[in-house]
N, C-alpha and C positions, 0 to 999 in steps of 0.2 A: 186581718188588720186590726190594732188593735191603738184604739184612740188612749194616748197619754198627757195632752192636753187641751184645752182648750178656750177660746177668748172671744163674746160674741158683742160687738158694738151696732148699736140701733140708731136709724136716722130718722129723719121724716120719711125718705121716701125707700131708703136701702134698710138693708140686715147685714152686716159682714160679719163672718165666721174666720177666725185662725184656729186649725185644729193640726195640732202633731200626731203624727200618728208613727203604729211601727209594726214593721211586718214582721213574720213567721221568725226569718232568720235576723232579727234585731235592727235592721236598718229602718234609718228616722224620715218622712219625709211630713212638707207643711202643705196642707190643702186649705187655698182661701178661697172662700163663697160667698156669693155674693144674691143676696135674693132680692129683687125689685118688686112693687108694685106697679103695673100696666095696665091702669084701668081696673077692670075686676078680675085681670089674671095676674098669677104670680108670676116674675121671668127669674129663673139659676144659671149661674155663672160657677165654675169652678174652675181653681188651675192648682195644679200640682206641681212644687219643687222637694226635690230630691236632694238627699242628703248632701250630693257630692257637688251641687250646682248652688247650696245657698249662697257663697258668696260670691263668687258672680251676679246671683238673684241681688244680694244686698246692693252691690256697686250700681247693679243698674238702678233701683228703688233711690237710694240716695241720690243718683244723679238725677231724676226725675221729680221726688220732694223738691232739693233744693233747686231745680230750674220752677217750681209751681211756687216755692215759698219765697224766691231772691225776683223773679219774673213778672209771675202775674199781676202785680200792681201796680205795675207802671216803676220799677225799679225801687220801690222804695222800701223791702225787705231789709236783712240784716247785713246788706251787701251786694257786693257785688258776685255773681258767678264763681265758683272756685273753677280752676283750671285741674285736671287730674292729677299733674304735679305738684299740687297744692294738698292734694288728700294722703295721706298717712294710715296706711292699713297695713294689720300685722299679717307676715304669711299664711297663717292657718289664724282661724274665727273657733272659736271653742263655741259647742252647741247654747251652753246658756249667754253668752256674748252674743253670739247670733239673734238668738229670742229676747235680748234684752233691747238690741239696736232696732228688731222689726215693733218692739214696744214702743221705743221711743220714735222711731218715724208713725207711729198710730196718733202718738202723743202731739205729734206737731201739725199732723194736717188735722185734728182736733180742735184745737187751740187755732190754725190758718181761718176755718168756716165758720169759725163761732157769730 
């Protein structure tokens, strides 16, 4: 496996990793990681999306942001809920469209915690 990208954001208390990686016979998949402090042990998390499943991954992400980012605060987000007939996705996500939209859902719960 052979690592082609990578993006690592630091918290207080987490580490999260986005790394593209790509196997033998050229196929793309994203592993995010996630490393906690526990006291004085470290805890890892990893999950693995494969090429063929990011955009399903993306629709569920987005619907998850936007219920943490329209939700959590007592409704006072940039709105109301979108309805999934409300969202607008093209049939096929092209790989850097893909890693542009998981940037900018990084970019928003960023900006949500500050």
């Amino acid at each position: 496996m052979n690592e082609i990208f990578s993006e690592k954001l630091v918290t207080s208390r987490r580490t999260y990793y986005f790394d593209v990686k790509e196997t033998k016979d050229g196929s793309k998949y994203l592993v995010i990681g996630e490393l906690t402090q526990m006291g004085s042990e470290m805890e890892r998390h990893r999950v693995m999306v494969f090429e063929e499943s990011l955009d399903l991954f993306m629709e569920g992400l987005d619907k998850a942001v936007d219920f943490i980012m329209n939700n959590s605060r007592g409704g006072d987000g940039d709105g109301p809920p979108r309805e999934d007939s409300e969202r607008v996705r093209p049939e096929r996500t092209e790989e850097a469209e893909t890693l542009r939209r998981i940037e900018d859902k990084i970019d928003q719960m960023r900006r949500h915690f500050r």
